[in-house]
Biotite code that builds the C-alpha atoms (Angstrom):
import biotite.structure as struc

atoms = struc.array([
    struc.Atom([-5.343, -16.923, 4.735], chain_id="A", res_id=1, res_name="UNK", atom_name="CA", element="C"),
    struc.Atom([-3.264, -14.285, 5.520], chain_id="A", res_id=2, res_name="UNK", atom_name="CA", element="C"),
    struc.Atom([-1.672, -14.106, 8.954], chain_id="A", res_id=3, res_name="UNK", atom_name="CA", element="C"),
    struc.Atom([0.189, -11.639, 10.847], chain_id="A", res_id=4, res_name="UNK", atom_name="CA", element="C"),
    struc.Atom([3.393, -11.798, 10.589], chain_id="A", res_id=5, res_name="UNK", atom_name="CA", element="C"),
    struc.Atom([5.888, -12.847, 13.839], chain_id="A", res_id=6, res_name="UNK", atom_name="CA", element="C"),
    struc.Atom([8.334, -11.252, 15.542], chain_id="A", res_id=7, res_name="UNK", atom_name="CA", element="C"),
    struc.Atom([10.902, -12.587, 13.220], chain_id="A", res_id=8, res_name="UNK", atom_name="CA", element="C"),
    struc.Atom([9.479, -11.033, 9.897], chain_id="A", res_id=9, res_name="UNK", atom_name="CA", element="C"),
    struc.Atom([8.191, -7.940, 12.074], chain_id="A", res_id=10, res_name="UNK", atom_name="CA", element="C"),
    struc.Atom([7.796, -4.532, 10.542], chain_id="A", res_id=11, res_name="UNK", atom_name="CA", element="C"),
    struc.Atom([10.858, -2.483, 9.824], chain_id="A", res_id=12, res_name="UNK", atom_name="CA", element="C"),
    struc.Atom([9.059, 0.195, 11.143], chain_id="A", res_id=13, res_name="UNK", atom_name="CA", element="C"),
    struc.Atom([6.085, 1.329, 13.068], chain_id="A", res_id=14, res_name="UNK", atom_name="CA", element="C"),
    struc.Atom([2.834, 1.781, 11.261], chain_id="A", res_id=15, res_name="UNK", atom_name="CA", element="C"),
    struc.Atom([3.236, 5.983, 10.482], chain_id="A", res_id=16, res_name="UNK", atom_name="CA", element="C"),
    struc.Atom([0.198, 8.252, 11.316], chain_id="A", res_id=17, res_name="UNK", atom_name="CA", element="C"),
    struc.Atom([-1.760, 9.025, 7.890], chain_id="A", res_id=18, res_name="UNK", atom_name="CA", element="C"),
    struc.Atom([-0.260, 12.511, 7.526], chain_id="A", res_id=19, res_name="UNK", atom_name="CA", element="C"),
    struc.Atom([1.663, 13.721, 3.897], chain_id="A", res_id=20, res_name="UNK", atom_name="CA", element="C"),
    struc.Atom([4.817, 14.808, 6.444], chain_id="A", res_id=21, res_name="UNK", atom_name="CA", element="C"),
    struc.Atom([4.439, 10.803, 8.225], chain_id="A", res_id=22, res_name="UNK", atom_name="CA", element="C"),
    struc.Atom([3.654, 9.330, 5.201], chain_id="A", res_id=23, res_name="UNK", atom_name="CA", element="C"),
    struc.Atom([6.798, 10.534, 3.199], chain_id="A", res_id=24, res_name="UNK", atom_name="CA", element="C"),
    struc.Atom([8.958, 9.837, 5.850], chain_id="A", res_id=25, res_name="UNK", atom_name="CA", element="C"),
    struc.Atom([7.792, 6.187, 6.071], chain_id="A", res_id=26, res_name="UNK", atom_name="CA", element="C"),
    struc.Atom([8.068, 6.007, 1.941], chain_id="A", res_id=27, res_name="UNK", atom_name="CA", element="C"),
    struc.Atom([11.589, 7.541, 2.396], chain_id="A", res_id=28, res_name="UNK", atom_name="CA", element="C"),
    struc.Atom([13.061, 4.791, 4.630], chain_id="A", res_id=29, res_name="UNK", atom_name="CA", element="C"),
    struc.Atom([11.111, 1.965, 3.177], chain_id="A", res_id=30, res_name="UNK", atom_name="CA", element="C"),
    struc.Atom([10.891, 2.142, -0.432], chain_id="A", res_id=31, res_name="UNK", atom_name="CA", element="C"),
    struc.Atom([12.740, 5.446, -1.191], chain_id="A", res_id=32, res_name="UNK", atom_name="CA", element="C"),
    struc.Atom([12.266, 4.375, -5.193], chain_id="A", res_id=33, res_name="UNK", atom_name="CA", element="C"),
    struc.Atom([8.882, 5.608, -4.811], chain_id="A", res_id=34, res_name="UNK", atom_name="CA", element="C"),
    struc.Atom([9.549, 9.610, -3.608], chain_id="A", res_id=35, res_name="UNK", atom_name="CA", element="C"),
    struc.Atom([8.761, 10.614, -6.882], chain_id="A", res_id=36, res_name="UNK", atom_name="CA", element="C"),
    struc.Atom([5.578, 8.979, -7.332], chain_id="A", res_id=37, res_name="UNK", atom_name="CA", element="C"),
    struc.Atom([4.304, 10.022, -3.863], chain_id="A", res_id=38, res_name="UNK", atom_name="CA", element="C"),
    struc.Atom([5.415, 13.354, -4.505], chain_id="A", res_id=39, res_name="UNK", atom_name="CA", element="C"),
    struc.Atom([3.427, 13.269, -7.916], chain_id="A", res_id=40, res_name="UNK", atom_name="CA", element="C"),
    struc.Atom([0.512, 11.817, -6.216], chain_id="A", res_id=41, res_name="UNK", atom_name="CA", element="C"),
    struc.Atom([0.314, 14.480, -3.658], chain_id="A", res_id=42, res_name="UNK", atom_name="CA", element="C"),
    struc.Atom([0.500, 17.074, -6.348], chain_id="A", res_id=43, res_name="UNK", atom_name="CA", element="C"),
    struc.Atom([-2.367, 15.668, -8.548], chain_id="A", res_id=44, res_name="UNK", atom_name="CA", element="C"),
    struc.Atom([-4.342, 15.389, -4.888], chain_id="A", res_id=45, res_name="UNK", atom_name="CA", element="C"),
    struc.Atom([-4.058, 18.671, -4.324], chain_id="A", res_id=46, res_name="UNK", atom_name="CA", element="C"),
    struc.Atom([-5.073, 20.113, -7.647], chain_id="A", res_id=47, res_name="UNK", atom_name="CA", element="C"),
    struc.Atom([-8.062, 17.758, -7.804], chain_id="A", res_id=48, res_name="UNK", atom_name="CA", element="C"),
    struc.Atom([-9.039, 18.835, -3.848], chain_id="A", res_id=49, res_name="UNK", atom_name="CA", element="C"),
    struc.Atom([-8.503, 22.556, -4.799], chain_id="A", res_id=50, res_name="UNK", atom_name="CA", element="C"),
    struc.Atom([-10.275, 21.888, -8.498], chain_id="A", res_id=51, res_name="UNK", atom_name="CA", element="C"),
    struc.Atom([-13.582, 20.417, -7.060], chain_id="A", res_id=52, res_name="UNK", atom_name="CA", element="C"),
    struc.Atom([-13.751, 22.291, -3.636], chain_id="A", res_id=53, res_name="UNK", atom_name="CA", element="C"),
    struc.Atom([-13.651, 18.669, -1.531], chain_id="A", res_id=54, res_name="UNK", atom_name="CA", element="C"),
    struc.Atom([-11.060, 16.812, 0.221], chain_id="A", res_id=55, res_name="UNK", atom_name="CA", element="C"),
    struc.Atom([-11.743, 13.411, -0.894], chain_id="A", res_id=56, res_name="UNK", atom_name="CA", element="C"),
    struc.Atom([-8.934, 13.269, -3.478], chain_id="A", res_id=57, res_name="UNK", atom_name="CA", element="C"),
    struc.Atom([-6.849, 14.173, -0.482], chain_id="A", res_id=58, res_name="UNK", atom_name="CA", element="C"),
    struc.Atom([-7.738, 11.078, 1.864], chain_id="A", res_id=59, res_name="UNK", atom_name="CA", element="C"),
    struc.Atom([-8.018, 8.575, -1.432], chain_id="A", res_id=60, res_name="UNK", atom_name="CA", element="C"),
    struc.Atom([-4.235, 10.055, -1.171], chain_id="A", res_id=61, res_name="UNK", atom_name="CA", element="C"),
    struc.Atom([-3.927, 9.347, 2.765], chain_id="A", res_id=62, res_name="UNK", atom_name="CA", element="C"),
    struc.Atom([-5.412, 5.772, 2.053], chain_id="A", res_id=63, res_name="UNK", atom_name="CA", element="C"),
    struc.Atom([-3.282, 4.702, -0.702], chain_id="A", res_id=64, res_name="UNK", atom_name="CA", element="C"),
    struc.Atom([-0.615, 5.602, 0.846], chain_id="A", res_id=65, res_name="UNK", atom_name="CA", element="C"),
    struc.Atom([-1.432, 4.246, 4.150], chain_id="A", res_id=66, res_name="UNK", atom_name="CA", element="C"),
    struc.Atom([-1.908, 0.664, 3.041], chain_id="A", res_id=67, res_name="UNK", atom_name="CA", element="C"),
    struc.Atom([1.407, 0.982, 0.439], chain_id="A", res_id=68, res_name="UNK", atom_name="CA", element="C"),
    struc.Atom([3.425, 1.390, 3.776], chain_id="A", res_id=69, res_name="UNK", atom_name="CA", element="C"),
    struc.Atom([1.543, -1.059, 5.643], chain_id="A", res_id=70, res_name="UNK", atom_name="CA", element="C"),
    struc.Atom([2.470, -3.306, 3.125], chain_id="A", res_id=71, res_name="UNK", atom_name="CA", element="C"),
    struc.Atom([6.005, -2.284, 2.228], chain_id="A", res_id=72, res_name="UNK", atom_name="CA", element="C"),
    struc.Atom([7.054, -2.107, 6.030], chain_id="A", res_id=73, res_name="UNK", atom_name="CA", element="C"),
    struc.Atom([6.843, -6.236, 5.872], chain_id="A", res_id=74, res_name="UNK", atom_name="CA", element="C"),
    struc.Atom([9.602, -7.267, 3.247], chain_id="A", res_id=75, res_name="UNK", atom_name="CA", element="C"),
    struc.Atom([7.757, -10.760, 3.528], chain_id="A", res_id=76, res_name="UNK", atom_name="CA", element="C"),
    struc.Atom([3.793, -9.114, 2.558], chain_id="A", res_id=77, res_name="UNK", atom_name="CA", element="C"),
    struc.Atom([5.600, -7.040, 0.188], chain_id="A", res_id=78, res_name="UNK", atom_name="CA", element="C"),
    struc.Atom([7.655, -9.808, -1.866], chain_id="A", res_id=79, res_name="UNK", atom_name="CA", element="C"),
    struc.Atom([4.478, -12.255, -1.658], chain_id="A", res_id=80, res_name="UNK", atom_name="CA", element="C"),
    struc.Atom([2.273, -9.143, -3.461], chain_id="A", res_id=81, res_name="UNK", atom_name="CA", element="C"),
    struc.Atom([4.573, -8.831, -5.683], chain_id="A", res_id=82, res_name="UNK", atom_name="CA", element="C"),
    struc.Atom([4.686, -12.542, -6.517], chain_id="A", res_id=83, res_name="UNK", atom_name="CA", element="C"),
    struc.Atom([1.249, -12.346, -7.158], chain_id="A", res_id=84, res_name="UNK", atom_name="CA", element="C"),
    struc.Atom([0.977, -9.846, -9.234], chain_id="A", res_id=85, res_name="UNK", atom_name="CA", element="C"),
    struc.Atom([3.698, -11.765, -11.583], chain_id="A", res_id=86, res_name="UNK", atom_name="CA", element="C"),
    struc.Atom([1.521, -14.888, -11.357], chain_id="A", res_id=87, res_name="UNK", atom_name="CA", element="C"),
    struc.Atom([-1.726, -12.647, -12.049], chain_id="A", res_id=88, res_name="UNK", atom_name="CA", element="C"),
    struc.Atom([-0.378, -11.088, -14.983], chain_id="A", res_id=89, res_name="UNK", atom_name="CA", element="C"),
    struc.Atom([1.577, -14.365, -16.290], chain_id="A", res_id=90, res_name="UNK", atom_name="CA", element="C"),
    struc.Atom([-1.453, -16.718, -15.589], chain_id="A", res_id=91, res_name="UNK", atom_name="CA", element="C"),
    struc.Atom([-3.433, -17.884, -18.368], chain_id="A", res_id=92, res_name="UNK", atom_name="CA", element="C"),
    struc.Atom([-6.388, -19.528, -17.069], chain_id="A", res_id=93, res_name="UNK", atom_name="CA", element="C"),
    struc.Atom([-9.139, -18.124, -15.224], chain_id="A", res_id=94, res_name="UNK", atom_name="CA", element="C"),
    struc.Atom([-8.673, -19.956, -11.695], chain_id="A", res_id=95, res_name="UNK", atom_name="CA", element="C"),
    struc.Atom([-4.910, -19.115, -11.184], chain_id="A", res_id=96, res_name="UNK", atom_name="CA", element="C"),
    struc.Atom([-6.382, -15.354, -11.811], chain_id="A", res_id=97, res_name="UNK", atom_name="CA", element="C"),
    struc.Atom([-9.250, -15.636, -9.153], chain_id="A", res_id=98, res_name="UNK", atom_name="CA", element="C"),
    struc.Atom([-6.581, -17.827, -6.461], chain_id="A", res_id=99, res_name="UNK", atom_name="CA", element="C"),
    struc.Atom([-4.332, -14.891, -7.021], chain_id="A", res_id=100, res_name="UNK", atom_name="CA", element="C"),
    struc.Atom([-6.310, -11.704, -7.010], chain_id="A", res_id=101, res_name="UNK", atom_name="CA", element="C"),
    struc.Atom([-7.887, -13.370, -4.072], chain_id="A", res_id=102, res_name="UNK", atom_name="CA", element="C"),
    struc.Atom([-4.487, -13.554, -2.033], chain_id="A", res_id=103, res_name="UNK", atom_name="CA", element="C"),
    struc.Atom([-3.666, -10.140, -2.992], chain_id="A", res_id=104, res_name="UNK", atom_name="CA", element="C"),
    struc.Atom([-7.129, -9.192, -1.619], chain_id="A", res_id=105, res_name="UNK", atom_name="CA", element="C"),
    struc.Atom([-6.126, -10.780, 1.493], chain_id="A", res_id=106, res_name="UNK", atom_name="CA", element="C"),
    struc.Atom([-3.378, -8.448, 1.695], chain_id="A", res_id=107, res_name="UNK", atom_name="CA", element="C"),
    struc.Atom([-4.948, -4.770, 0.626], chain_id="A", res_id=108, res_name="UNK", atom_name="CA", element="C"),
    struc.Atom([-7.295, -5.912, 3.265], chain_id="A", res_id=109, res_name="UNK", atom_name="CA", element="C"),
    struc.Atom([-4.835, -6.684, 6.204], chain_id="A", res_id=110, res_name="UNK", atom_name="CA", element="C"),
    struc.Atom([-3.397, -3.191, 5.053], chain_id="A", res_id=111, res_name="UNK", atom_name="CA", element="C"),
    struc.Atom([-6.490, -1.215, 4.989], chain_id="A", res_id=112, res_name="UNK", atom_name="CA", element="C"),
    struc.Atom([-7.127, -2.384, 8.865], chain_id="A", res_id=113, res_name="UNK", atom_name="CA", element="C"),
    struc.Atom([-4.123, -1.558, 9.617], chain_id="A", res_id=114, res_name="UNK", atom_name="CA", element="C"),
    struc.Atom([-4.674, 1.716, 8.977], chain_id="A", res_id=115, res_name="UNK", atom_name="CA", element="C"),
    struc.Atom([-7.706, 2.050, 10.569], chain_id="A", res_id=116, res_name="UNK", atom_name="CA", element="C"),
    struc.Atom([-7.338, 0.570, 13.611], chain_id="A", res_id=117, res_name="UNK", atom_name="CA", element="C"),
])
């Protein structure tokens, strides 16, 4: 089970509003590695939203982003996803797979309610 983290491996920064300007700013202090890829991502977001006349490629954007800062803003979450994902990809039965995947579950989730509290 996942649990919120205390004050001693607290966020490095607040939670940002779910806005491209917010968002960026947040990826820019936390991970700035990733600039390009947000950057990209809001490019492809927009042609899709302008190419099928809806916004939903636009808040898939807002989400994704949303939960990769809730995430990233705990160095603790963030080095235990990736961990997983290492032990997903290396694993080579079936139950290390499901035991991991799970976890990581566990940690999209805690992300995605972050964002939409």
């Amino acid at each position: 089970m996942i649990e919120q983290p205390s004050a001693a491996d607290g966020p490095l920064i607040p939670m940002s509003a779910l806005t491209p300007a917010a968002l960026r700013a947040a990826v820019a202090q936390i991970a700035p590695a990733q600039l390009p890829s947000f950057v990209e991502h809001l490019g492809r977001a927009v042609e899709q939203a302008a190419a099928q006349s809806t916004i939903s490629p636009l808040r898939t954007f807002l989400q994704w982003w949303g939960e990769f800062v809730a995430i990233q803003r705990y160095p603790a979450r963030a080095a235990r996803l990736r961990e997983l994902e290492a032990e997903a990809e290396q694993a080579t039965d079936r139950e290390a797979v499901r035991s991991a995947l799970a976890e990581m579950r566990q940690i999209t989730e805690l992300a995605h309610h972050e964002i939409s509290a």
